[in-house]
RORO-165968 format. One record per residue: x, y, z of N, C-alpha, C in turn; residue in one letter. Coordinates in steps of 0.02 Angstrom, whole numbers, padded with zeros to 5 digits, always signed. Layout:
REM residues N
XYZXYZXYZA ...
REM end
This chain:
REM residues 85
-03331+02648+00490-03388+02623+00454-03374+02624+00379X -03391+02576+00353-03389+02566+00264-03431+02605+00227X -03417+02641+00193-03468+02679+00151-03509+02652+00091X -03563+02645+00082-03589+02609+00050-03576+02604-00036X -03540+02681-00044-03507+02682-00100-03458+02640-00116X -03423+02621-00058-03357+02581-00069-03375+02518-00106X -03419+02493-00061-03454+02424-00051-03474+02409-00123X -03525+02460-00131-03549+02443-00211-03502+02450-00262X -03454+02508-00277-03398+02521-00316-03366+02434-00322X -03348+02405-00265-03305+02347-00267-03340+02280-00285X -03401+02269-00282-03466+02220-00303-03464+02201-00356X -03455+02242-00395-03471+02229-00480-03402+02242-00531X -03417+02205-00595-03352+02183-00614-03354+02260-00655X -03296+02268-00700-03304+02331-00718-03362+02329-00803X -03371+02284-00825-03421+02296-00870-03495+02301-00804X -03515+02290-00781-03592+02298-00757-03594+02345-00694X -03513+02398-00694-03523+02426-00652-03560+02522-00643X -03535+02541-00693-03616+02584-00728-03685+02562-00706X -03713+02533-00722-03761+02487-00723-03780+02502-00634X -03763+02445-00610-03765+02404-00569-03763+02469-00517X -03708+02517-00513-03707+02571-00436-03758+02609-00470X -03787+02636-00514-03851+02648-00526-03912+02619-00509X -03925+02552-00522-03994+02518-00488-03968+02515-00388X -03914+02513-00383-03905+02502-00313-03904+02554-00263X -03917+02625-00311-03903+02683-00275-03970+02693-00298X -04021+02690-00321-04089+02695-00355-04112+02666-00288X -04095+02587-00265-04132+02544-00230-04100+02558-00145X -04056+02604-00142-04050+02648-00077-04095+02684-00068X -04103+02743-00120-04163+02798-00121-04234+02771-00112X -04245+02697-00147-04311+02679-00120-04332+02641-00055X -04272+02622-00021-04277+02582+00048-04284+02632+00081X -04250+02711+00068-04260+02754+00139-04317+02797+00124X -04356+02787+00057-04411+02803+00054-04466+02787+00088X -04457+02732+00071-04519+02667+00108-04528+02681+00190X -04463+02656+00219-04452+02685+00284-04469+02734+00289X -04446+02783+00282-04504+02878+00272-04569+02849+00285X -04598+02827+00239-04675+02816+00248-04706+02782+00304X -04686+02736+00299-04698+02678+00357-04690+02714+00431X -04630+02757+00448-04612+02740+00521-04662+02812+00545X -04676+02819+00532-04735+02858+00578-04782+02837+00607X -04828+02790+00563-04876+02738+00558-04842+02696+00614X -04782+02651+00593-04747+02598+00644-04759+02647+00722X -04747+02707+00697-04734+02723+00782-04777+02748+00826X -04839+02747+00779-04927+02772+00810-04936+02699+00831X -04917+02638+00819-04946+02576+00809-04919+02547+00896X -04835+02568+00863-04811+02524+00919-04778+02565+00989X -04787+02625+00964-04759+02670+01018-04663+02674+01005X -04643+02692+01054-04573+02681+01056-04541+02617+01053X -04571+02570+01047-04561+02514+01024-04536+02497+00960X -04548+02545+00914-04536+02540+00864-04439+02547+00845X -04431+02588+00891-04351+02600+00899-04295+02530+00898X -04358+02477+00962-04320+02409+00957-04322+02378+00883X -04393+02369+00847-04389+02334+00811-04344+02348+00758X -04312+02432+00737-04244+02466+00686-04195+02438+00716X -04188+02405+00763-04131+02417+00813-04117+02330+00802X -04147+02297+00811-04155+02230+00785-04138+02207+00696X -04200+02246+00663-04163+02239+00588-04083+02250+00550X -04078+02320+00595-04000+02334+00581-03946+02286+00637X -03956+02256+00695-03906+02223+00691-03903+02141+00673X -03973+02138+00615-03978+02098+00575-03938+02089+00536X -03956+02153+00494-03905+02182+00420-03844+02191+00445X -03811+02195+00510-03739+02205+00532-03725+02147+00524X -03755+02081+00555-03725+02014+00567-03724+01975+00493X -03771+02003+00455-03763+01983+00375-03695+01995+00351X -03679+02071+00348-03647+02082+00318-03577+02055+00339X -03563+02065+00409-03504+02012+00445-03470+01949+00417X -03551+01932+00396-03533+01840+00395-03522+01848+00332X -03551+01861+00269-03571+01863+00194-03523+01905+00146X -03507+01975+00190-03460+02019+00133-03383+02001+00152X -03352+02010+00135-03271+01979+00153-03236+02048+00145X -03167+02052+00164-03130+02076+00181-03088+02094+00121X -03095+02157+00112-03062+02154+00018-02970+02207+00045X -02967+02242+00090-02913+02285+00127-02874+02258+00092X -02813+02298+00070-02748+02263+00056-02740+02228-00021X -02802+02209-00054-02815+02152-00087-02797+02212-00161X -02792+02186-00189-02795+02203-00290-02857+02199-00310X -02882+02235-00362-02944+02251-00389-02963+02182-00426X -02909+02132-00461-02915+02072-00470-02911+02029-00414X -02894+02016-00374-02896+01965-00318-02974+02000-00302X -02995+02062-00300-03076+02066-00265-03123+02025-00300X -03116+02051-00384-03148+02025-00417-03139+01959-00414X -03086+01920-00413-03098+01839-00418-03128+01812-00357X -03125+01854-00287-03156+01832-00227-03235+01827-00231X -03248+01876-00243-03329+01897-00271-03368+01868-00332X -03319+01827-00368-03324+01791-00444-03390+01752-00389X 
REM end
């Protein structure tokens, strides 16, 4: 599995990368916040049902990321960056 550190570390060019794994590690902490809140509620609502509907979003966000993030292995920190340009 890819660590999300990797992912973001390699995203951004090196001026906006300060920056940038800061708002993106900010906007981790607030997605699994939200979720916190919500899935209790989701799971008074829908019962165990609720398990499908996580189970659905994430192999949403799996098939996103499949198709959308590319394959940087092997590659130079410039060949990433010009891929991602």
């Amino acid at each position: 599995m890819i660590g999300i550190e990797i992912v973001v570390s390699e995203l951004f060019s090196m001026t906006a990368k300060s920056a940038a794994t800061s708002a993106a590690t900010g906007l981790l902490f607030l997605t699994g916040a939200v979720i916190n809140l919500v899935f209790l509620s989701l799971e008074d609502a829908m019962g165990p049902y609720v398990f499908l509907l996580f189970a659905a979003l994430s192999l949403a966000a799996a098939a996103f990321v499949a198709l959308k993030l590319p394959e940087t292995k092997g590659r130079t920190l410039a060949e990433v960056q010009a891929l991602l340009a």
